[in-house]
N, CA, C and O atoms as a GROMACS GRO file, in nm:
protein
  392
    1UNK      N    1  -0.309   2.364   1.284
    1UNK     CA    2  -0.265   2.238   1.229
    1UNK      C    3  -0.380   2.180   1.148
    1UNK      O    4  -0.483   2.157   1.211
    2UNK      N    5  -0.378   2.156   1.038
    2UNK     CA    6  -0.470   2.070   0.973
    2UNK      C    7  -0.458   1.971   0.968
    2UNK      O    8  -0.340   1.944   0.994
    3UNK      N    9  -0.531   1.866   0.941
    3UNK     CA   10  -0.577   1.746   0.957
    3UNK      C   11  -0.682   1.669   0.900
    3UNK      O   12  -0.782   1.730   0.939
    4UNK      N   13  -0.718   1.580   0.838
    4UNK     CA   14  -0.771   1.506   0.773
    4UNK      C   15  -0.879   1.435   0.812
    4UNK      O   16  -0.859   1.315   0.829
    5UNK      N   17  -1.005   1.482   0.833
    5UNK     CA   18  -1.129   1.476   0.910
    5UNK      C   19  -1.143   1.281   0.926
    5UNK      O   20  -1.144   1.197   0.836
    6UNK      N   21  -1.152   1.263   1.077
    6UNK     CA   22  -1.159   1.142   1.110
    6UNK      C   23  -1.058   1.039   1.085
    6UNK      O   24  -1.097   0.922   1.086
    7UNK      N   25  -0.919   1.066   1.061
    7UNK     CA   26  -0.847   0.990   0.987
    7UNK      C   27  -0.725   0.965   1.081
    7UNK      O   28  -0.652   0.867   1.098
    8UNK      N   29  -0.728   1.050   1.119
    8UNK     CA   30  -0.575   1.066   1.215
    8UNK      C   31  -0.602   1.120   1.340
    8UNK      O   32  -0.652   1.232   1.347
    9UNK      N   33  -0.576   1.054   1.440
    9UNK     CA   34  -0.552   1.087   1.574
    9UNK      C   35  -0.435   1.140   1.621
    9UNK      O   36  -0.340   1.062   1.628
   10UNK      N   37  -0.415   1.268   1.658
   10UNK     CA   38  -0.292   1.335   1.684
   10UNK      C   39  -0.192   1.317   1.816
   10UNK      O   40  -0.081   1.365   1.836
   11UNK      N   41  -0.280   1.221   1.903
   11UNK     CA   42  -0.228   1.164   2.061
   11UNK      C   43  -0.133   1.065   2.032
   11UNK      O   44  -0.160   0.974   1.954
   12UNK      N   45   0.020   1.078   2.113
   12UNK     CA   46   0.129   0.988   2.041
   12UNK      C   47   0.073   0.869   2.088
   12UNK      O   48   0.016   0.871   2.197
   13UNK      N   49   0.081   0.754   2.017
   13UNK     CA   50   0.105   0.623   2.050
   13UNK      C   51   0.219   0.569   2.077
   13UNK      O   52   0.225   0.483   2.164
   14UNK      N   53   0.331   0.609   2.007
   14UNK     CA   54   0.492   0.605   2.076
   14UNK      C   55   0.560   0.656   2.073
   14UNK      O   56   0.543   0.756   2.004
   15UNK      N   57   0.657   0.647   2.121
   15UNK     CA   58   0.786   0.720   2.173
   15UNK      C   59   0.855   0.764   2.031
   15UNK      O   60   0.870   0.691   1.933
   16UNK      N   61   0.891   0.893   2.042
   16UNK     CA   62   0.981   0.967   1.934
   16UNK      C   63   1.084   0.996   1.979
   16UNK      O   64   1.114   1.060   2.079
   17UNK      N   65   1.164   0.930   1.876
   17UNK     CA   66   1.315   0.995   1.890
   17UNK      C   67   1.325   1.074   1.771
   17UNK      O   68   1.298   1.060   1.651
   18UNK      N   69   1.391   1.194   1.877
   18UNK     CA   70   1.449   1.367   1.796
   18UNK      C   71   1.587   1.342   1.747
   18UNK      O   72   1.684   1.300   1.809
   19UNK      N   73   1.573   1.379   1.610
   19UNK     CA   74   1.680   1.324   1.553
   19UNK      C   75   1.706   1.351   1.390
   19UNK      O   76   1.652   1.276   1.309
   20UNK      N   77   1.791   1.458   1.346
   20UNK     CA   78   1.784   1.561   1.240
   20UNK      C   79   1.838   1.450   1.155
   20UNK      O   80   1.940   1.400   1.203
   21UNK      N   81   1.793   1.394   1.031
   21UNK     CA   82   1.843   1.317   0.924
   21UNK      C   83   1.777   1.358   0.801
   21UNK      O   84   1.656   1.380   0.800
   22UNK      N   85   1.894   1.377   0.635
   22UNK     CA   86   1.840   1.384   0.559
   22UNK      C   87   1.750   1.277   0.501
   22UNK      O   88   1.771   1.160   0.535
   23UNK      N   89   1.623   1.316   0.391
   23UNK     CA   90   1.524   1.220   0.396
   23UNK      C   91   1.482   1.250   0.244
   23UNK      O   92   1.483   1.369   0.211
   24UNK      N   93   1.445   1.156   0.150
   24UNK     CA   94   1.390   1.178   0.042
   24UNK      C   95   1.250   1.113   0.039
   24UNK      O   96   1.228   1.016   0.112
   25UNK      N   97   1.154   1.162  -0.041
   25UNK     CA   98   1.052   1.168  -0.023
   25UNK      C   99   1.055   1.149  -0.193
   25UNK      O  100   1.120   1.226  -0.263
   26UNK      N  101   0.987   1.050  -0.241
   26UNK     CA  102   0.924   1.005  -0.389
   26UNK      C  103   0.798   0.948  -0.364
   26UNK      O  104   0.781   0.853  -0.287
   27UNK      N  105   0.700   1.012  -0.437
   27UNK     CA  106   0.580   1.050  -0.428
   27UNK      C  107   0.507   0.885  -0.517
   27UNK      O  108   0.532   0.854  -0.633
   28UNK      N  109   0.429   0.818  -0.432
   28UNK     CA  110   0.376   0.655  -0.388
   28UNK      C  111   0.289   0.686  -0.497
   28UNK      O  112   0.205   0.775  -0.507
   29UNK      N  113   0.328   0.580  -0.591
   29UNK     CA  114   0.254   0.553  -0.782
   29UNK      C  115   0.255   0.389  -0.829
   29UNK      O  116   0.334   0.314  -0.772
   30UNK      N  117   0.196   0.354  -0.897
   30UNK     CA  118   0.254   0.210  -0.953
   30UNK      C  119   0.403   0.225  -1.033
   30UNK      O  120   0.496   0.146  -1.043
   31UNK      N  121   0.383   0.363  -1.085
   31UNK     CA  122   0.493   0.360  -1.178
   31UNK      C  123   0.615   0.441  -1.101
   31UNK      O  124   0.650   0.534  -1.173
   32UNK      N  125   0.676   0.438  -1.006
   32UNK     CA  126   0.764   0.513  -0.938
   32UNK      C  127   0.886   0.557  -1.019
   32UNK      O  128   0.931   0.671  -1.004
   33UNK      N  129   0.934   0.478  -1.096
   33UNK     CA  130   1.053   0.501  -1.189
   33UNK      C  131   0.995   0.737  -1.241
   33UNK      O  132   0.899   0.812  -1.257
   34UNK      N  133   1.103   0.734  -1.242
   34UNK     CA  134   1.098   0.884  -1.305
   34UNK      C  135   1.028   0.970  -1.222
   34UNK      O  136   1.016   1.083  -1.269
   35UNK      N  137   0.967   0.948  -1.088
   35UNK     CA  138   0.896   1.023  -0.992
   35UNK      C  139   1.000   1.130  -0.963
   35UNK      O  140   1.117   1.113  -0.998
   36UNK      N  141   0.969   1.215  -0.915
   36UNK     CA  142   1.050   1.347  -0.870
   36UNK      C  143   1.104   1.360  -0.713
   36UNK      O  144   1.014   1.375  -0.630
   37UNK      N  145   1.216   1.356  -0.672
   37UNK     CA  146   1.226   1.355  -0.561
   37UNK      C  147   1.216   1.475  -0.476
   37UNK      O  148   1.229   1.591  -0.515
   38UNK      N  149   1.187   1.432  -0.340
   38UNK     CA  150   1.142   1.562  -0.270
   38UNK      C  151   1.249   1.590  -0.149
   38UNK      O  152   1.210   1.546  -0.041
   39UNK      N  153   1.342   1.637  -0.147
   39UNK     CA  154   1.458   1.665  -0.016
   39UNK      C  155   1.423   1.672   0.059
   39UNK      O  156   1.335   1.752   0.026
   40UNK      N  157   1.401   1.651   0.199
   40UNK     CA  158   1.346   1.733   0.372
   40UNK      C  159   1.479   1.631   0.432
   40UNK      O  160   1.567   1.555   0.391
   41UNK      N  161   1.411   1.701   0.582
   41UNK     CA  162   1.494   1.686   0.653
   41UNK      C  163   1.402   1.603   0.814
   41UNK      O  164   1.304   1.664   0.857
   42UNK      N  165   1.428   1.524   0.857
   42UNK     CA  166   1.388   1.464   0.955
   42UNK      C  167   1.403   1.512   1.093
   42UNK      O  168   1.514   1.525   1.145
   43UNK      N  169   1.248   1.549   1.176
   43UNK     CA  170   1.282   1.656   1.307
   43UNK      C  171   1.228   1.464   1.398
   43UNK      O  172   1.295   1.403   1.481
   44UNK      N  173   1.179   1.449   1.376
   44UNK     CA  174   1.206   1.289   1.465
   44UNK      C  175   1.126   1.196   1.380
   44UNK      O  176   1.080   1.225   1.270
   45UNK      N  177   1.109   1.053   1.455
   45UNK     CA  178   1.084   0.934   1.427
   45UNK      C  179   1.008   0.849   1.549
   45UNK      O  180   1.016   0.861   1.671
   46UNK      N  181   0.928   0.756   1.462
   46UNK     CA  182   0.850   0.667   1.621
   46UNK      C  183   0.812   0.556   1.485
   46UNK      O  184   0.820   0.575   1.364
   47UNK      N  185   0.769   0.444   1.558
   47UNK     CA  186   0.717   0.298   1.508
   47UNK      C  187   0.573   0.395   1.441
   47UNK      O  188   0.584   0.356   1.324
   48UNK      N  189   0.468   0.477   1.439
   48UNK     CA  190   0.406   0.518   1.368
   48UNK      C  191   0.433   0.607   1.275
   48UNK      O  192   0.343   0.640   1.199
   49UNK      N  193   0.533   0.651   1.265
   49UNK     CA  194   0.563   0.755   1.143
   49UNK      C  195   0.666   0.857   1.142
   49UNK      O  196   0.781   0.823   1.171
   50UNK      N  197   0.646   0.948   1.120
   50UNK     CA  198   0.777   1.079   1.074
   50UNK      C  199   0.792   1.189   1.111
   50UNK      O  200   0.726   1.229   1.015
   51UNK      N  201   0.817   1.276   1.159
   51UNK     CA  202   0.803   1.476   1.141
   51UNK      C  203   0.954   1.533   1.052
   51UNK      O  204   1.075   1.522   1.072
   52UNK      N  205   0.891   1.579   0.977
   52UNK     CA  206   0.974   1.674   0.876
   52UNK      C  207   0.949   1.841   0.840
   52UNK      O  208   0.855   1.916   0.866
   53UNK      N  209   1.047   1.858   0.787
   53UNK     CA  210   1.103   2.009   0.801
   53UNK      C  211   1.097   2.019   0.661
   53UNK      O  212   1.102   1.908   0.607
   54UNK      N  213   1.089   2.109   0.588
   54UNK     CA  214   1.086   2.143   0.438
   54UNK      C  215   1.074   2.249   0.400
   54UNK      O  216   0.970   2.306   0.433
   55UNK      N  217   1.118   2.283   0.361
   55UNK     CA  218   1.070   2.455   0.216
   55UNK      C  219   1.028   2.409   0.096
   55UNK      O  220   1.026   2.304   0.032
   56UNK      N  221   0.987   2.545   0.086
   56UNK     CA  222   0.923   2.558  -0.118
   56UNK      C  223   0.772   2.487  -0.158
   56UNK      O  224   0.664   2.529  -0.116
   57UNK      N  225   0.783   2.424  -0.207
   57UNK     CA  226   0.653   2.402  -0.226
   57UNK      C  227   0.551   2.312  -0.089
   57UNK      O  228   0.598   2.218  -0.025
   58UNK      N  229   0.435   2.357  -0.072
   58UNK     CA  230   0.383   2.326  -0.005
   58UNK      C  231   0.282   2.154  -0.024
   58UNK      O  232   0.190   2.124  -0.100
   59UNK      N  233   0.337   2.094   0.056
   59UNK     CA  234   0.222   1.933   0.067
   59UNK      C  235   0.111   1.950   0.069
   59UNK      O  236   0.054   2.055   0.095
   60UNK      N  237   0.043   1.804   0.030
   60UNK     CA  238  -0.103   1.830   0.087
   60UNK      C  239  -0.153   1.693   0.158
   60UNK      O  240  -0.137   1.584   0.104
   61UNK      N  241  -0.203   1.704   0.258
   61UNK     CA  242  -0.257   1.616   0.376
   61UNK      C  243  -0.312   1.482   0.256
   61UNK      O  244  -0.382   1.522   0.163
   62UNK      N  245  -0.290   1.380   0.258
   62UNK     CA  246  -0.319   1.296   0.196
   62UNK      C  247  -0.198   1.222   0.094
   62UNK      O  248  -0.190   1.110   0.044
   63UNK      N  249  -0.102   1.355   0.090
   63UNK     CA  250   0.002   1.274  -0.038
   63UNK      C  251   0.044   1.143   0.027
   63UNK      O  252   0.070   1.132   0.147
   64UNK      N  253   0.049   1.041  -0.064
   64UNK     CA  254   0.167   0.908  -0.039
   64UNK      C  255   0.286   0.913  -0.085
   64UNK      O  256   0.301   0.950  -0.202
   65UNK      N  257   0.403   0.876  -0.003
   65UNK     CA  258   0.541   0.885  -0.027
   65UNK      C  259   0.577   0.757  -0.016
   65UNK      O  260   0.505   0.680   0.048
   66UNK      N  261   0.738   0.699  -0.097
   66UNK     CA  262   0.791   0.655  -0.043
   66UNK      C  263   0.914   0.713   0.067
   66UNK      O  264   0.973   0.816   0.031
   67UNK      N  265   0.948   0.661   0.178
   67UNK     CA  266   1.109   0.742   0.250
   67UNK      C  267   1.195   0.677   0.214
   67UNK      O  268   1.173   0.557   0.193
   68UNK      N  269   1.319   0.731   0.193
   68UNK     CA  270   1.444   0.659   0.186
   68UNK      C  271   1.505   0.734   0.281
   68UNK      O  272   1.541   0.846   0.247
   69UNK      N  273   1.533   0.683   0.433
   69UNK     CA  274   1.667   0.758   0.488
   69UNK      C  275   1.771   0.676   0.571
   69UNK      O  276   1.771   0.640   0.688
   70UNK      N  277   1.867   0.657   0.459
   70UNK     CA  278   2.024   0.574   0.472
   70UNK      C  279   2.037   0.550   0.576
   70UNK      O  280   2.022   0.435   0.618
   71UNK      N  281   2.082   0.688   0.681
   71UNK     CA  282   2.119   0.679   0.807
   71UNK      C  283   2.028   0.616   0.885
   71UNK      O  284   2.071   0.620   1.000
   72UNK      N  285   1.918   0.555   0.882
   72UNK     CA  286   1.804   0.478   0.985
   72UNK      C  287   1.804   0.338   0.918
   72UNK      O  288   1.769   0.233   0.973
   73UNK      N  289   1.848   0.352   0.789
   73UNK     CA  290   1.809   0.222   0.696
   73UNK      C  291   1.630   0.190   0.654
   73UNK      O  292   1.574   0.082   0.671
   74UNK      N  293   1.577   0.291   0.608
   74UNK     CA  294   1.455   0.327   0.573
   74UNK      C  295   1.488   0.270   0.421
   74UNK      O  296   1.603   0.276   0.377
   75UNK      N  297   1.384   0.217   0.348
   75UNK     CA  298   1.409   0.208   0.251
   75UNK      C  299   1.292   0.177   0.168
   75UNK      O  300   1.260   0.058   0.172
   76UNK      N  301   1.237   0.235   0.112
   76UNK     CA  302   1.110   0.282   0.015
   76UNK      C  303   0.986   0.204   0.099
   76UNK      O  304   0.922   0.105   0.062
   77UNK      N  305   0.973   0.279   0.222
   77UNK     CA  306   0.845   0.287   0.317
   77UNK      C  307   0.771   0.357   0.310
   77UNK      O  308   0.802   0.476   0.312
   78UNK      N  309   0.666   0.327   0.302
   78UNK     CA  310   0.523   0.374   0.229
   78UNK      C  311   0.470   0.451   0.372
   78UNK      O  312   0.461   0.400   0.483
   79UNK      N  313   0.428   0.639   0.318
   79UNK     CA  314   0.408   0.680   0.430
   79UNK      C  315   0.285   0.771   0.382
   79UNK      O  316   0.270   0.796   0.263
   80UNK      N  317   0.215   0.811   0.463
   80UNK     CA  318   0.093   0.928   0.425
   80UNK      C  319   0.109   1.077   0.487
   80UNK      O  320   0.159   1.074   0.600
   81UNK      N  321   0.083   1.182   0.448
   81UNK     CA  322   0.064   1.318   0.544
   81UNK      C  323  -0.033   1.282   0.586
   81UNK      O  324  -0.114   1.211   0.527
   82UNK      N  325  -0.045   1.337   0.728
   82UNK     CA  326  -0.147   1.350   0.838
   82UNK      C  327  -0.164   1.438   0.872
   82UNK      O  328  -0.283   1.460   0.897
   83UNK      N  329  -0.044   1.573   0.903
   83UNK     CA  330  -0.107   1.696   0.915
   83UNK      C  331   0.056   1.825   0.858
   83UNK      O  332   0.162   1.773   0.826
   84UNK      N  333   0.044   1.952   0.857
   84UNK     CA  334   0.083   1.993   0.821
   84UNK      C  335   0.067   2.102   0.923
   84UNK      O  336  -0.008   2.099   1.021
   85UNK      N  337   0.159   2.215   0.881
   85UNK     CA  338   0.209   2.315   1.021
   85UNK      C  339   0.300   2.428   0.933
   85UNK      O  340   0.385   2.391   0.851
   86UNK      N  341   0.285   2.509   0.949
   86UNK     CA  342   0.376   2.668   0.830
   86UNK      C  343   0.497   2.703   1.005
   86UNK      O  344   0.454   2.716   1.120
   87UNK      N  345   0.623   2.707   0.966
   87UNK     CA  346   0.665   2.703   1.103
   87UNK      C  347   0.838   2.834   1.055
   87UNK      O  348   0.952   2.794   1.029
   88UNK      N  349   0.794   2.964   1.061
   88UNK     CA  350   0.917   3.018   1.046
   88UNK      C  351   0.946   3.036   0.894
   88UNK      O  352   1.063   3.054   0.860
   89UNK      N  353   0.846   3.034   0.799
   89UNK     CA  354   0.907   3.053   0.654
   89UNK      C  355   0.920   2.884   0.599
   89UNK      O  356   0.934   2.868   0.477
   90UNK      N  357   0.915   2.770   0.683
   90UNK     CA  358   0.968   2.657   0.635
   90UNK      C  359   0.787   2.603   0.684
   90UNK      O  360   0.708   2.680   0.738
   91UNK      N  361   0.757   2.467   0.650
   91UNK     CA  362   0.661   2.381   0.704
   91UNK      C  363   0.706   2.278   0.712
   91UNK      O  364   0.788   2.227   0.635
   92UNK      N  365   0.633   2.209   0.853
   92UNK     CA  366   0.660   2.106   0.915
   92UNK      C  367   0.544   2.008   0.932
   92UNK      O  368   0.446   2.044   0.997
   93UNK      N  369   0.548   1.886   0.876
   93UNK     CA  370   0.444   1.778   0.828
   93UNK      C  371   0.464   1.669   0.935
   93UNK      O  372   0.576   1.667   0.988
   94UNK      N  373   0.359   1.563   0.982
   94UNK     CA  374   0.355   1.481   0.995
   94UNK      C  375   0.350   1.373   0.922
   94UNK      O  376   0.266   1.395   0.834
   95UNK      N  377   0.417   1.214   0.903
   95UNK     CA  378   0.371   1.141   0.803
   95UNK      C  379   0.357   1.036   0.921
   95UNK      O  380   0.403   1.046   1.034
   96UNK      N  381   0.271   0.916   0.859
   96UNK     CA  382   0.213   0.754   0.919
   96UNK      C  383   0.249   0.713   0.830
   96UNK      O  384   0.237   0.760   0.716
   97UNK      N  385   0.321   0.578   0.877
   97UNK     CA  386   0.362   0.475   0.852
   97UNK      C  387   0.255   0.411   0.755
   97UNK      O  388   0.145   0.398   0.810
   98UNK      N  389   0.261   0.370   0.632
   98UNK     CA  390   0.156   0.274   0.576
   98UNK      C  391   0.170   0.135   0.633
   98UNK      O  392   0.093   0.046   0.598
   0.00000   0.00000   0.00000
């Protein structure tokens, strides 16, 4: 698992709920208009942040996103990678809550 030297503590602080939801991911700019969206899929949720599921191109520990996911009522929440994970052909990321 990689991780972002001194930045992120990997010990939960709260409770996750497991819970598969689609999730878009637009990549955190002043200028967001015309950003590219990024599809995944949501493996759970907690008051600190995210775990997601994805193919194809690979993240990198530091990107800023906004989330949009309908079904939770998420709506352009500012999130960071914290760590990243290659899991079966697909990778699986952590994000924190900004």
């Amino acid at each position: 698992m990689a991780t972002s030297e001194g930045e992120y503590n990997p010990k939960r602080q709260h409770v996750r709920i497991k819970e598969k939801k689609k999730c878009i991911l637009r990549v955190a700019s002043l200028n967001s208009e015309g950003s590219e969206a990024i599809f995944v899929e949501t493996l759970d949720h907690s008051k600190g942040g995210l775990g997601i599921i994805y193919d194809g191109e690979k993240l990198s520990i530091g990107n800023r996103f906004f989330v949009y996911i309908d079904t939770l009522n998420i709506s352009s929440k500012a999130a960071e990678i914290v760590w990243l994970r290659q899991l079966n052909g697909n990778y699986t990321a952590g994000l924190r809550w900004l």
